[in-house]
N, C-alpha and C positions, 0 to 999 in steps of 0.2 A: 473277217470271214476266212475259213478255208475254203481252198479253193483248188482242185486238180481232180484226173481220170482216174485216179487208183486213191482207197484211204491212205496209200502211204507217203504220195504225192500232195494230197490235200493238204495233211496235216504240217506240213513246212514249209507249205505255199502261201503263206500268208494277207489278203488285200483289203486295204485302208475300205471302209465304207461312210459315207453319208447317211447320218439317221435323220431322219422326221423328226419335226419337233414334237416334244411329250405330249401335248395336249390334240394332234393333227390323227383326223379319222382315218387312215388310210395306213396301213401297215406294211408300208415296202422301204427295203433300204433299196440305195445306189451303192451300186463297189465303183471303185475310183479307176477309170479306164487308164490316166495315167498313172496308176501304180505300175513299181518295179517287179513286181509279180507276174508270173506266166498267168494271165488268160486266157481260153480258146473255147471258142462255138461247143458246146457241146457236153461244157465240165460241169461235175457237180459242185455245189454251192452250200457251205455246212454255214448257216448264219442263226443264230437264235438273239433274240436284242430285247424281246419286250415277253415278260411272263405273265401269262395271265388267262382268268375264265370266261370263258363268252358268255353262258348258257349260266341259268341259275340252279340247273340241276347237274352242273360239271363238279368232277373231285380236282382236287391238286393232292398229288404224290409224289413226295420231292422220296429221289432215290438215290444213295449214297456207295459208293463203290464199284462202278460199272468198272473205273480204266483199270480196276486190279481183277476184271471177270468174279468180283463178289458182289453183285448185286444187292443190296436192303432198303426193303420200303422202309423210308423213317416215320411215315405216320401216313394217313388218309385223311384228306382236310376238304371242309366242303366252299363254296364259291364266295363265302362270308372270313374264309382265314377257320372256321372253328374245327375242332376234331370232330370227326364222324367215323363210321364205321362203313364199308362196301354192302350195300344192299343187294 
């Protein structure tokens, strides 16, 4: 996980986390209070670990190029994996 007060801070603050086993309901990691990483009350928390649709009527839109500020949808895909189109 990133972890710090500023993205510039976050992004090279790096802290170990504990995941949930794959098959366990409940979707929260631990970050590791003994890491060598600056923690403090208050910081934002960049963590993504599990992708996925809740709802049977969610799209997935995997987007390719954000860290060059070029954004591109690569496709619109619905809660099954198939192509669809935005309604």
């Amino acid at each position: 996980a990133c972890v710090g007060r500023t993205p510039e801070t976050a992004k090279d603050n790096l802290v170990v986390c504990d995941m949930p086993a794959p098959e366990a309901i409940d979707y929260y990691g631990i970050l590791d209070k003994d890491s060598k990483a600056a923690i403090r009350v208050g910081d934002t928390v960049v963590f993504g670990f599990r992708a996925q649709a809740f709802v049977t009527r969610a799209f997935v839109v995997p987007v390719s190029g954000i860290s060059k500020g070029q954004a591109f949808v690569e496709g619109i895909y619905d809660s099954d994996g198939k192509p669809t189109v935005w309604k």
